[in-house]
BADRENZA-856915 format. One record per residue (C-alpha): chain; residue number from 1; x, z negated, y negated. Coordinates in Angstrom, 1 decimal, m for minus. Layout:
PT,unit,pos,X,Z,Y
PT,A,NUM,X,Z,Y .
...
//
This chain:
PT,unit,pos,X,Z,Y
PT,A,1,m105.9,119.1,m57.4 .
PT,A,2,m101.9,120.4,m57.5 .
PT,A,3,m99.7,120.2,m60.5 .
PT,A,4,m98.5,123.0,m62.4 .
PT,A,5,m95.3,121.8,m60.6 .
PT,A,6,m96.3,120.9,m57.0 .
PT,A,7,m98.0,124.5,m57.0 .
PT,A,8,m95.0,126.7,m58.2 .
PT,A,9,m92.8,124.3,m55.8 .
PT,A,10,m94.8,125.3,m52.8 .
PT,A,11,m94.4,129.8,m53.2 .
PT,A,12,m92.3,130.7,m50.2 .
PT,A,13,m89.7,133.2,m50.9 .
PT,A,14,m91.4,136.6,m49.7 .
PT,A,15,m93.6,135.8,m52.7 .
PT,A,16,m91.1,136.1,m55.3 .
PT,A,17,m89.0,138.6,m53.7 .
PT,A,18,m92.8,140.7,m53.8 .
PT,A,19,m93.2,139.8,m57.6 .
PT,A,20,m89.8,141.0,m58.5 .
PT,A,21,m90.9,144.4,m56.7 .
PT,A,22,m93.9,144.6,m58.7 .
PT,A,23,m91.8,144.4,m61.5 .
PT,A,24,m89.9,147.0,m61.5 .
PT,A,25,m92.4,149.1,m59.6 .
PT,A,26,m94.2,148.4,m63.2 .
PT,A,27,m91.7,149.1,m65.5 .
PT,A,28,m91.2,152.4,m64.0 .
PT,A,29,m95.1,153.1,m63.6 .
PT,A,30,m95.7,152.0,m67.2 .
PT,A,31,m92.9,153.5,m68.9 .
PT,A,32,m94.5,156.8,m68.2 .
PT,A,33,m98.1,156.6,m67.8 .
PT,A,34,m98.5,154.4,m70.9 .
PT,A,35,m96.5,157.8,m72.9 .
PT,A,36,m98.6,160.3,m70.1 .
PT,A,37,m101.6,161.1,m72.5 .
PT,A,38,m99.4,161.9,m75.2 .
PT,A,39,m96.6,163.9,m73.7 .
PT,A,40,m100.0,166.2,m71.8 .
PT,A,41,m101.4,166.8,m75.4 .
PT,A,42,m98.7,166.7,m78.1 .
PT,A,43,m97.8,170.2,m79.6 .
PT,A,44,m95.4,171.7,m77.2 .
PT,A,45,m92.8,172.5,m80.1 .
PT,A,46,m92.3,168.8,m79.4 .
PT,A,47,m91.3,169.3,m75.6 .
PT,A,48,m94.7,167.8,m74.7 .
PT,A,49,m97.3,170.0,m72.4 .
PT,A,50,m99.9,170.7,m75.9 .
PT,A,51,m103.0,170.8,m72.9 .
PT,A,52,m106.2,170.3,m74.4 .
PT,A,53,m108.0,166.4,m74.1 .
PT,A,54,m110.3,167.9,m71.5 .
PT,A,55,m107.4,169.1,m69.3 .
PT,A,56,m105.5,165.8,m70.1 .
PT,A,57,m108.4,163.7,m69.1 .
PT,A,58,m109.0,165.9,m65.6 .
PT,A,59,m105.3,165.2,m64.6 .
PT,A,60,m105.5,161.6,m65.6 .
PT,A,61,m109.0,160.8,m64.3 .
PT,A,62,m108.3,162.9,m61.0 .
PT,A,63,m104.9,161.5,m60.1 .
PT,A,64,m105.5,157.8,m61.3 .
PT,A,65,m108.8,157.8,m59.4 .
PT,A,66,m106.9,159.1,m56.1 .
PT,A,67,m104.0,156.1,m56.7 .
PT,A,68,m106.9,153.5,m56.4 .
PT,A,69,m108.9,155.3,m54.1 .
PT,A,70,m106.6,155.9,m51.2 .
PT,A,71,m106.1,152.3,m50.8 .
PT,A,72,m109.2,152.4,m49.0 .
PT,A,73,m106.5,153.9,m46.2 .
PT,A,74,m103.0,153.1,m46.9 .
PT,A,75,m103.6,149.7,m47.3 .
PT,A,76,m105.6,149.2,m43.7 .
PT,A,77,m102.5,151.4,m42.3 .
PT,A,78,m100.2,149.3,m44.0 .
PT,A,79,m101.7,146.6,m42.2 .
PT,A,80,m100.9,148.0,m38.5 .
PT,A,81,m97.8,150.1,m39.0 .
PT,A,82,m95.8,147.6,m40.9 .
PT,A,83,m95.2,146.5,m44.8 .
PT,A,84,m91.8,148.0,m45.0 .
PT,A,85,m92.0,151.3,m43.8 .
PT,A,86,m94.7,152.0,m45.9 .
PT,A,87,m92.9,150.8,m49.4 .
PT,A,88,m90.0,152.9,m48.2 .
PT,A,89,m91.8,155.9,m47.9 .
PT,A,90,m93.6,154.9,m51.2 .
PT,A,91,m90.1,154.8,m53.5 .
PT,A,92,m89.2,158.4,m51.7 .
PT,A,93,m92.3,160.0,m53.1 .
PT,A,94,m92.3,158.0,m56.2 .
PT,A,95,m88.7,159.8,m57.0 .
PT,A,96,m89.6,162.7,m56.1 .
PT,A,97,m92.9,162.8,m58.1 .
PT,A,98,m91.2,161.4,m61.3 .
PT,A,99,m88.8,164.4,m60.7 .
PT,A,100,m91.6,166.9,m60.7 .
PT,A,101,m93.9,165.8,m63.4 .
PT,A,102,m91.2,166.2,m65.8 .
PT,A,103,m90.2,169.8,m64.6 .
PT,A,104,m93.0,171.6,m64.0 .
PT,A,105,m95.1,172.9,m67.1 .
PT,A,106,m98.0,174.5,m66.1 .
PT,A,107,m101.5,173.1,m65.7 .
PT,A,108,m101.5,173.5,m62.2 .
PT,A,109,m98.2,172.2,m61.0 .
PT,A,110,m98.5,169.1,m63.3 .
PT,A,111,m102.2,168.5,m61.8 .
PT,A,112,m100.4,168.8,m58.7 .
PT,A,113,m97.5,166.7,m59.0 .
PT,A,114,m99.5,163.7,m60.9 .
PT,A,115,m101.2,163.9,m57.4 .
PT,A,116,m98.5,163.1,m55.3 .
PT,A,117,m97.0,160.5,m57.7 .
PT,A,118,m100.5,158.7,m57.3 .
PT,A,119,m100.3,159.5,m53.6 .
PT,A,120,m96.6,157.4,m53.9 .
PT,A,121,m98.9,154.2,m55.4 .
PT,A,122,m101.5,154.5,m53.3 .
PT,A,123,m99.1,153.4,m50.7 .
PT,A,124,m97.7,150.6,m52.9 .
PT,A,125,m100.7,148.9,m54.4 .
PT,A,126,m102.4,147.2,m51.7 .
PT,A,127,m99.2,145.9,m50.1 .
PT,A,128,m98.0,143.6,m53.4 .
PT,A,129,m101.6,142.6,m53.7 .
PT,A,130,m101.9,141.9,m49.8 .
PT,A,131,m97.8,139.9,m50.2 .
PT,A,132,m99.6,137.6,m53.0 .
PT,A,133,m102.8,136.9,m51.2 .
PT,A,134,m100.9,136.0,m47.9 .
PT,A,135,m98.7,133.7,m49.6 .
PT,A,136,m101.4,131.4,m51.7 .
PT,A,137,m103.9,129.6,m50.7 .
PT,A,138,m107.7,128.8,m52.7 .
PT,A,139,m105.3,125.9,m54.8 .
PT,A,140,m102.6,127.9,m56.0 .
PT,A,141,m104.5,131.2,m56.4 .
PT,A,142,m105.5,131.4,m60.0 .
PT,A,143,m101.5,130.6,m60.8 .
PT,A,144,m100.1,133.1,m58.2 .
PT,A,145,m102.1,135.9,m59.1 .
PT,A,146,m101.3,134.3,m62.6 .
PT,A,147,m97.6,135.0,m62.7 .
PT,A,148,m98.1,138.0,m60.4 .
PT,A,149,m99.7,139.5,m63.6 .
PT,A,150,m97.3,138.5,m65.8 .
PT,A,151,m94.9,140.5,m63.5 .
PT,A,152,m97.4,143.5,m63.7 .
PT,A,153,m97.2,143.0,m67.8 .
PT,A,154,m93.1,142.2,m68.1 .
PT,A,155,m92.7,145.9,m66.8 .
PT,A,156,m95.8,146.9,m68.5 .
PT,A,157,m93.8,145.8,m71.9 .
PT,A,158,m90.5,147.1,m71.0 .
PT,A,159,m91.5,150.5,m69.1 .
PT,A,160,m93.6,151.5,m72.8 .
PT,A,161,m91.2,149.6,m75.2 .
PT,A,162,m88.2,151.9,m73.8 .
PT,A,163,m90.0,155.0,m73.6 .
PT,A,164,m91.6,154.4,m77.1 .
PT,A,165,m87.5,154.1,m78.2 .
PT,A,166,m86.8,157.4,m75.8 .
PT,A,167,m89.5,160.2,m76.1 .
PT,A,168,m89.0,161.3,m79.6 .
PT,A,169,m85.3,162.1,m78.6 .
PT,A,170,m85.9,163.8,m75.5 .
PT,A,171,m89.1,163.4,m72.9 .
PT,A,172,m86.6,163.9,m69.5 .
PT,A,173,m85.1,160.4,m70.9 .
PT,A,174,m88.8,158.5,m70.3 .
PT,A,175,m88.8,160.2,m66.6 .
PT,A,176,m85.1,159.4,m65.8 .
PT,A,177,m85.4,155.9,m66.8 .
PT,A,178,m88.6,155.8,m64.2 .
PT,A,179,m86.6,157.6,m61.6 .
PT,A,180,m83.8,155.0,m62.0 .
PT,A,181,m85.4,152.1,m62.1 .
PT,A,182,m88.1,152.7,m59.0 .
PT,A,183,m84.5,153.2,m57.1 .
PT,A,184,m84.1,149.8,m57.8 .
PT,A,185,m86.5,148.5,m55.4 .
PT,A,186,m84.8,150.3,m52.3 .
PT,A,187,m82.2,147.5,m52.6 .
PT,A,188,m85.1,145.1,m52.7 .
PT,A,189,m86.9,146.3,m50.0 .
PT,A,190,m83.8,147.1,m47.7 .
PT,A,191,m82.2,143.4,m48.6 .
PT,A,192,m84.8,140.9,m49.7 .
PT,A,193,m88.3,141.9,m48.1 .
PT,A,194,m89.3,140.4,m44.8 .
PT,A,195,m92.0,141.3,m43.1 .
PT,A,196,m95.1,139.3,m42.9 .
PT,A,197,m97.4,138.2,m40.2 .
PT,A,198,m99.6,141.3,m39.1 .
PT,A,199,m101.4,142.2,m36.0 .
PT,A,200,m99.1,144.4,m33.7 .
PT,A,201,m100.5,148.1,m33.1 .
PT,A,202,m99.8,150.0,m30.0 .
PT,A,203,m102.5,153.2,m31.5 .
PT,A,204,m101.3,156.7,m32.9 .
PT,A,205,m101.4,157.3,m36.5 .
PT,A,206,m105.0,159.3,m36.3 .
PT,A,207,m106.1,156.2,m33.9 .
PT,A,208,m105.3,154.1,m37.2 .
PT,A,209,m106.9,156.2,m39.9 .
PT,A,210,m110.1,156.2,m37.9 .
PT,A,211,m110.0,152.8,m37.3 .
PT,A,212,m109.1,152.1,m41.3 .
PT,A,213,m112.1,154.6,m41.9 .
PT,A,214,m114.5,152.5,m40.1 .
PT,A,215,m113.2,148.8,m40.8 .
PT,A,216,m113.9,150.4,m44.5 .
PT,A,217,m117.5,151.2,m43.9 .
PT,A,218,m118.3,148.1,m42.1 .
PT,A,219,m116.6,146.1,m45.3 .
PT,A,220,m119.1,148.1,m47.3 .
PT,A,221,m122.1,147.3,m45.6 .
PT,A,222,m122.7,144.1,m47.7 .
PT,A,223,m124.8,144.9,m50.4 .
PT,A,224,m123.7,141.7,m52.5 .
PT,A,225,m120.4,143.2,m52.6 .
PT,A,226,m121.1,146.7,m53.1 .
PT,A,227,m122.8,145.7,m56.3 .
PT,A,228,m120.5,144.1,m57.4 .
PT,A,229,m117.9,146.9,m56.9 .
PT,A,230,m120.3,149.5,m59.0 .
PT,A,231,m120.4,146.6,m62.0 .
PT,A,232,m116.6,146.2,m62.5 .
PT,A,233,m116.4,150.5,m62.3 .
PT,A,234,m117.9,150.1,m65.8 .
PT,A,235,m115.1,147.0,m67.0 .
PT,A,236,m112.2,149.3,m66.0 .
PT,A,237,m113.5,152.5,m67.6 .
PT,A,238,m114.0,150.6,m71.0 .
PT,A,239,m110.5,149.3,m70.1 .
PT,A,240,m108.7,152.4,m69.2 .
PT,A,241,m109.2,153.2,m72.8 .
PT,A,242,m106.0,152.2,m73.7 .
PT,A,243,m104.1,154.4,m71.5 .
PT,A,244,m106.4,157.6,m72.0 .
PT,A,245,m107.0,157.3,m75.7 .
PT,A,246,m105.5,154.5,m77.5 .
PT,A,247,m101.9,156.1,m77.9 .
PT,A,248,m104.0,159.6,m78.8 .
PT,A,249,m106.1,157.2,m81.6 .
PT,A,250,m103.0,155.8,m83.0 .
PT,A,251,m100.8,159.1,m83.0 .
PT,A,252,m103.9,161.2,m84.9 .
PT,A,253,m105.2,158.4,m87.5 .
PT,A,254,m102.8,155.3,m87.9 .
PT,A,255,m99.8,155.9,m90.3 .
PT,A,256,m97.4,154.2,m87.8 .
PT,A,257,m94.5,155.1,m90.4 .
PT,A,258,m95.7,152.7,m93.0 .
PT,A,259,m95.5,150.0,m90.6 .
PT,A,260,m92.2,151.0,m89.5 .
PT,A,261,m91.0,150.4,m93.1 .
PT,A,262,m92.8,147.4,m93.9 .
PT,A,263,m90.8,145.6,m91.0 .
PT,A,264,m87.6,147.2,m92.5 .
PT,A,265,m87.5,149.8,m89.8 .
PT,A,266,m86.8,153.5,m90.2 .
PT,A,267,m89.7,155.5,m90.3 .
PT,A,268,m90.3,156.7,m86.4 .
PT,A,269,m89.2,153.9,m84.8 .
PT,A,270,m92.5,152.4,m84.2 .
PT,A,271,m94.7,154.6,m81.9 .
PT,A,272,m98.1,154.8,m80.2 .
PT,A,273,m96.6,154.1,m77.2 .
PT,A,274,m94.5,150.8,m78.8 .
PT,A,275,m97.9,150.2,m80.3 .
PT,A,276,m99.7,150.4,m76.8 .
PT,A,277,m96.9,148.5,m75.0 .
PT,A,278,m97.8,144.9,m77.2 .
PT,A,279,m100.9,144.4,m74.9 .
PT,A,280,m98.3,143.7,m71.9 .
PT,A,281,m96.1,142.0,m74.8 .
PT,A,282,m99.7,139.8,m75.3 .
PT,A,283,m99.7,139.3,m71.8 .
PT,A,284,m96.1,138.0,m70.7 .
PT,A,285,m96.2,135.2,m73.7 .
PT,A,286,m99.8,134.0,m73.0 .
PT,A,287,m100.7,134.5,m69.6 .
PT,A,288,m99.4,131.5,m67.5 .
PT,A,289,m101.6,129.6,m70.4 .
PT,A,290,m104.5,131.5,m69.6 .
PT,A,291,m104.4,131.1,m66.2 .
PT,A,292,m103.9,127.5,m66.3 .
PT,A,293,m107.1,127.6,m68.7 .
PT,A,294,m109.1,130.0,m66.1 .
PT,A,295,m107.7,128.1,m62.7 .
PT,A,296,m111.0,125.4,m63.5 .
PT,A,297,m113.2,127.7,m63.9 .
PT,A,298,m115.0,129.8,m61.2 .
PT,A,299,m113.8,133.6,m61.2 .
PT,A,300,m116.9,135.0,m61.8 .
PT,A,301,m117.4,133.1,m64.9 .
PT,A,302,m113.5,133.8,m66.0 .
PT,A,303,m114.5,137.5,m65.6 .
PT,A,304,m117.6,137.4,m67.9 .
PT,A,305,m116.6,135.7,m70.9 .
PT,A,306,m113.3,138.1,m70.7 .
PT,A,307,m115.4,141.5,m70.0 .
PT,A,308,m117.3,140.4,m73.7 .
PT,A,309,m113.8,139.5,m75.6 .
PT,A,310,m112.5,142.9,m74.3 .
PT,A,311,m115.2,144.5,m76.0 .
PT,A,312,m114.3,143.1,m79.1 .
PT,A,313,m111.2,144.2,m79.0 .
PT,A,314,m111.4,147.5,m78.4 .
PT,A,315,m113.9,147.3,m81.3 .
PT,A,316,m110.7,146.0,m83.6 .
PT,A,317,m108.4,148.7,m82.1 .
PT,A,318,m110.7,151.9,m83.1 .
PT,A,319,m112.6,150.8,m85.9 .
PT,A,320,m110.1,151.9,m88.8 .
PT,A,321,m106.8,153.3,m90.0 .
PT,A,322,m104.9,149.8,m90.2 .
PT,A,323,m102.0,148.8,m88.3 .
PT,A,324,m102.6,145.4,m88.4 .
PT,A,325,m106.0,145.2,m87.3 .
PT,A,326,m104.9,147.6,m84.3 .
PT,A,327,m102.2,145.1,m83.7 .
PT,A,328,m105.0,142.2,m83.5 .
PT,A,329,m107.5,144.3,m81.5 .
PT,A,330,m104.8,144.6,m78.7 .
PT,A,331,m104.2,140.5,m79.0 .
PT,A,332,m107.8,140.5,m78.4 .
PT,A,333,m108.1,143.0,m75.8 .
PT,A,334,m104.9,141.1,m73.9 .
PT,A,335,m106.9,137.7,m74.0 .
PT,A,336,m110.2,139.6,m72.7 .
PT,A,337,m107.5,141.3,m69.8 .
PT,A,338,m106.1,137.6,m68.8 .
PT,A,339,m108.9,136.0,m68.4 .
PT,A,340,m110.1,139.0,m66.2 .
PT,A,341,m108.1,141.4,m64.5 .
PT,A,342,m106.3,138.6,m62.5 .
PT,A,343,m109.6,137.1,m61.3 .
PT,A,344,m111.0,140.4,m60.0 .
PT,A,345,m107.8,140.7,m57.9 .
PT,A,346,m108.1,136.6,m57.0 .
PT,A,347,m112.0,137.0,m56.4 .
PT,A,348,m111.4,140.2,m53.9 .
PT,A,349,m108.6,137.7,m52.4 .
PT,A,350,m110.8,134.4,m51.7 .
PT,A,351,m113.6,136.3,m49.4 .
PT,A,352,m111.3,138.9,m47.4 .
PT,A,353,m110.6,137.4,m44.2 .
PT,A,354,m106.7,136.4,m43.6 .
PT,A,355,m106.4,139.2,m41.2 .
PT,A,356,m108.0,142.1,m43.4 .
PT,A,357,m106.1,140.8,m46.7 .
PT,A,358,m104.4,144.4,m47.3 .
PT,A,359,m107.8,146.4,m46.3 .
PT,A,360,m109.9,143.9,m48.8 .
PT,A,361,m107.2,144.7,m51.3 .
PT,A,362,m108.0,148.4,m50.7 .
PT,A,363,m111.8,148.1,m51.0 .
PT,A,364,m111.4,146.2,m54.4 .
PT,A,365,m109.4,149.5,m55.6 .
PT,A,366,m112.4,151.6,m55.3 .
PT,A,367,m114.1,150.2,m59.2 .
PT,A,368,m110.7,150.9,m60.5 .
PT,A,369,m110.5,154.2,m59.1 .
PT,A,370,m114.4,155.5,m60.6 .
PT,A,371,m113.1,153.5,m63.5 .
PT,A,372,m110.3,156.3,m63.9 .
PT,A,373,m112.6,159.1,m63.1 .
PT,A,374,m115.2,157.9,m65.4 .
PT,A,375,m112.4,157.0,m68.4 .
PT,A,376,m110.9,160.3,m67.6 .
PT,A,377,m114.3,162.3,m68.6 .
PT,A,378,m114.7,160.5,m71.5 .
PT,A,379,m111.3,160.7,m72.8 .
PT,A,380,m111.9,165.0,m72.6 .
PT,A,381,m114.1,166.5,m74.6 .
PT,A,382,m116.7,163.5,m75.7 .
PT,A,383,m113.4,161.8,m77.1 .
PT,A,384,m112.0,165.1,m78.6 .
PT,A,385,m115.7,165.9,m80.2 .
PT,A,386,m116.0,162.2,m81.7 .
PT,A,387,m112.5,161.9,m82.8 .
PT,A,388,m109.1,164.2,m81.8 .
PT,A,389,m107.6,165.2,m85.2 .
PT,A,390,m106.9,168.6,m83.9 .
PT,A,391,m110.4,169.0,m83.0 .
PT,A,392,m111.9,167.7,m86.3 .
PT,A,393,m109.6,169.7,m88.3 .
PT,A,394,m111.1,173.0,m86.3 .
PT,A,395,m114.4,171.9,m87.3 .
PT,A,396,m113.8,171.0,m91.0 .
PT,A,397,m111.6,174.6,m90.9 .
PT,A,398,m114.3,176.6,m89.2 .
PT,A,399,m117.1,174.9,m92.4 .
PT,A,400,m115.1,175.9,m94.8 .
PT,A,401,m115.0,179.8,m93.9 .
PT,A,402,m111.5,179.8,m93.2 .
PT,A,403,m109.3,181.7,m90.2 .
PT,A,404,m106.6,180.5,m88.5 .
PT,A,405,m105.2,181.9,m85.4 .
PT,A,406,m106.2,180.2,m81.9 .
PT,A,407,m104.2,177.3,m80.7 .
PT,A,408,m101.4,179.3,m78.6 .
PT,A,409,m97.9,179.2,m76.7 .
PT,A,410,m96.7,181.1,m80.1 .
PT,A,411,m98.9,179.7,m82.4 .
PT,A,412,m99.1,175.6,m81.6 .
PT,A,413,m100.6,172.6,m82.9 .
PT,A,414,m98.1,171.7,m85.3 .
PT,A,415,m98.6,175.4,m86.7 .
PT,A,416,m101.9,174.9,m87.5 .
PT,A,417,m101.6,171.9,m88.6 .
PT,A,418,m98.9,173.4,m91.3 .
PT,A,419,m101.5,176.2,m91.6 .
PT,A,420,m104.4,174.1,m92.5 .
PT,A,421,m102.3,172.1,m94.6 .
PT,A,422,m101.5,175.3,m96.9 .
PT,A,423,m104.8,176.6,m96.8 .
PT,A,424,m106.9,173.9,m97.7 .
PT,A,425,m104.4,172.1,m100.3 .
PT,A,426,m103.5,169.0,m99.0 .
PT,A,427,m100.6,167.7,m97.3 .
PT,A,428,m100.6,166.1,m93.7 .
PT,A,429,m101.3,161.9,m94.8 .
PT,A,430,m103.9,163.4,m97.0 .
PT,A,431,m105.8,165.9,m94.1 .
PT,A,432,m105.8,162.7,m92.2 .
PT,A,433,m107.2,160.2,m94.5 .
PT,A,434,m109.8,163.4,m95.6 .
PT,A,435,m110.7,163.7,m92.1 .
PT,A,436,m111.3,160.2,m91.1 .
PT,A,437,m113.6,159.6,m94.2 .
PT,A,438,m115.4,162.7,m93.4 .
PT,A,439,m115.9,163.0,m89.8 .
PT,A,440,m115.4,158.8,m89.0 .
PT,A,441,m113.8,159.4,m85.9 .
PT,A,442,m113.6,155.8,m85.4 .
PT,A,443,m117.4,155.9,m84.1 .
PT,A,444,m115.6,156.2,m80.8 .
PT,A,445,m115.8,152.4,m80.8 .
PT,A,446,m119.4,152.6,m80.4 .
PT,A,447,m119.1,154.1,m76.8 .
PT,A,448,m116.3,151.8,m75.5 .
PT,A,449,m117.6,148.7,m76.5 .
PT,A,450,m120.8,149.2,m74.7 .
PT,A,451,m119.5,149.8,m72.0 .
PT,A,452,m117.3,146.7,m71.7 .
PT,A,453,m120.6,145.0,m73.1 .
PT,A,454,m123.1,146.6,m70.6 .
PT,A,455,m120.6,145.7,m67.9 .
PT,A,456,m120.3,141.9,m69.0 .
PT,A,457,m123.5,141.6,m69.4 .
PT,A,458,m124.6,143.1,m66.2 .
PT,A,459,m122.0,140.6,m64.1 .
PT,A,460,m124.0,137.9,m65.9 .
PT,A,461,m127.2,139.0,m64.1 .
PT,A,462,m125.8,139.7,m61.0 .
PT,A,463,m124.1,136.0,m60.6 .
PT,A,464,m127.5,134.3,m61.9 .
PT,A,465,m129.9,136.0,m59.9 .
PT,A,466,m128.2,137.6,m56.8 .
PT,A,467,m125.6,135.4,m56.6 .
PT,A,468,m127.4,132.3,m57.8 .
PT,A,469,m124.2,130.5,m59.2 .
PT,A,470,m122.2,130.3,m55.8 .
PT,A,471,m118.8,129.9,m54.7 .
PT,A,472,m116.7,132.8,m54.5 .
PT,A,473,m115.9,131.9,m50.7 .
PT,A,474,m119.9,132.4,m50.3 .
PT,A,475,m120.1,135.4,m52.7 .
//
């Protein structure tokens, strides 16, 4: 077996030059989405969109599950029409869709423009994820999809970190700074990106959808890996958790200001969003360890024991009011992420054949993508029932006899809130601690655990009794 060294010695260039893309492809992805959930349901009096958990989840479920399902396509494309015209046209739309989302207002428009910005990564994913295939081999695997990763997680930190810092002045600031730094990869791609190796086509562009149509049905005839597919749908919904409803958790019930000030901060400066961001934070600082760790085991097995320490962790993240337990339930959640996500993407990448890398990479998006759908259903009304402040504080409101006008464009959250305050004799930290004790929205745990559980536990079964403990080469 390769060194550390002889391994990271033997990446060609193309592999970095693809792993500084990601980067910033990342950091202007994540310094969005990670704030998305919040700026759909805040109070609009904020300059957030105040839509309702179940219209937050439909947009975030619907578009999400498009960006990984479209893959299927772009990614076999990608595969015949060339690598560079297709990231091209991916930064155009990405601009344009950053541009829209934080313009338009209504329900429809945004539904609509969150589509086409997932239409712009739909392009993207499976061409990074084809790059780092191509350029490792079944040795250096575990650390190239390692320290790609770590890529995906630097701008996962910074993207969040910045708009954590930029939202409460102004929400255009969060989009502008995802504008700006996407435009940094046309001088990448333009510059630095060479082409790979790719079978030459001489067929039209329908000619190559139907032909990406079928090579994706014929990919899906193997039952092994079908199954497969359905298990890790229930890892990423359990996962998606902390994009749908993590930051909504920590804005309603964790008093963020008192651990702004017990690190000497002013009060505001730490955010749901800064809060969120440390899982990437987690990531960059352990994950090359990790890998190094995971690189002797088989993938499968990586997978498993990090499906079950994810659970855990989003146990720690939802179970109370504390800061500091939040901030070790992401710790825990990262480790359960490293010692899985990346060996999903390196399992997918060991049994696609070399010449189908991009169209193997598209087929592996289609868990992620009913992941998003499925975390996007949850995150509506089930979440909102079980534990949305807002929601709760109707309820409790509604017990107790009292009226208060309907949630409105002149009468909006933070009104009611006020409202409800005055009414019902307590002041804002004390409506919250009242209504956690009360209502325990932290049972929400219950439902994402088990399904991070029921999915570790069902990839268990699978490799001891389908699989029967094989290599990933042989499924």
């Amino acid at each position: 077996m390769a060194s550390f060294k002889e391994v990271m010695k033997g990446f060609p260039r193309i592999f970095w030059v693809s792993n500084i893309m990601e980067l910033f492809e990342r950091w202007a992805w994540y310094g969005f989405y990670m704030a998305f959930a919040l700026y759909l349901t805040l109070s609009k009096d904020s300059g957030a969109l105040g839509f309702t958990q179940a219209q937050k989840g439909a947009i975030m479920g619907t578009g999400t599950m498009l960006l990984y399902f479209l893959p299927l396509i772009t990614g076999a494309i990608a595969d015949r029409v060339g690598y560079k015209i297709v990231l091209i046209l991916s930064f155009i739309c990405y601009v344009a869709g950053y541009y829209m989302v934080g313009n338009f207002e209504s329900y429809e428009a945004i539904f609509f423009s969150y589509i086409f910005l997932a239409f712009a990564g739909a392009l993207f994913k499976p061409i990074i994820s084809a790059m780092i295939a191509k350029t490792t081999n079944e040795e250096s695997s575990s650390i190239g999809f390692g320290i790609f990763y770590m890529m995906i997680n630097i701008g996962g930190f910074i993207g969040p970190f910045l708009s954590g810092l930029m939202y409460n002045t102004s929400w255009d600031l969060v989009f502008y700074m995802s504008m700006i730094t996407i435009g940094i990869n046309f001088v990448l791609v333009f510059l630095f990106f060479r082409e790979p190796g790719r079978e030459k086509s001489l067929d039209t562009f329908l000619v190559n959808i139907w032909k990406a149509i079928k090579n994706i049905f014929i990919t899906l005839t193997d039952f092994k890996y079908v199954l497969f597919l359905v298990i890790m749908a229930g890892f990423w919904t359990a996962f998606n958790q902390l994009y749908y409803s993590f930051p909504i958790f920590l804005d309603d019930w964790v008093d963020l200001d008192r651990l702004s000030v017990s690190l000497g901060f002013d009060p505001g400066r730490i955010t749901a969003v800064t809060m969120s961001s440390l899982n990437a934070f987690f990531i960059i600082l352990f994950q090359l360890w990790i890998s190094t760790i995971a690189m002797r085991y088989r993938p499968l097995h990586a997978m498993i024991t990090g499906i079950f320490i994810l659970g855990f962790g989003l146990f720690l993240m939802f179970i109370s009011q504390n800061a500091w337990l939040a901030i070790f339930g992401i710790l825990v959640f990262a480790i359960g992420e490293m010692a899985s996500s990346p060996k999903f993407t390196e399992y997918i990448g060991r049994i696609a054949p070399s010449d189908k890398k991009a169209l193997y990479m598209g087929t592996s998006f289609l868990p992620i993508a009913a992941g998003h759908w499925l975390a996007g259903w949850i995150s509506g009304d089930i979440y909102a029932n079980i534990a949305e402040k807002i929601t709760l504080l109707q309820k409790e409101v509604s017990a107790r006899g009292l009226t208060l006008p309907e949630i409105s464009e002149s009468f909006t959250r933070s009104d009611y809130y006020s409202k409800a305050s005055e009414m019902m004799g307590l002041n804002e930290n004390e409506i919250t601690d009242f209504l956690f004790t009360q209502h325990h929205p932290n049972k929400i745990w219950i439902i994402f655990s088990s399904i991070a559980l029921g999915a570790g536990l069902t990839l268990f079964l699978y490799d001891r009794f389908i699989l029967k403990g094989r290599s990933a080469s042989s499924k």
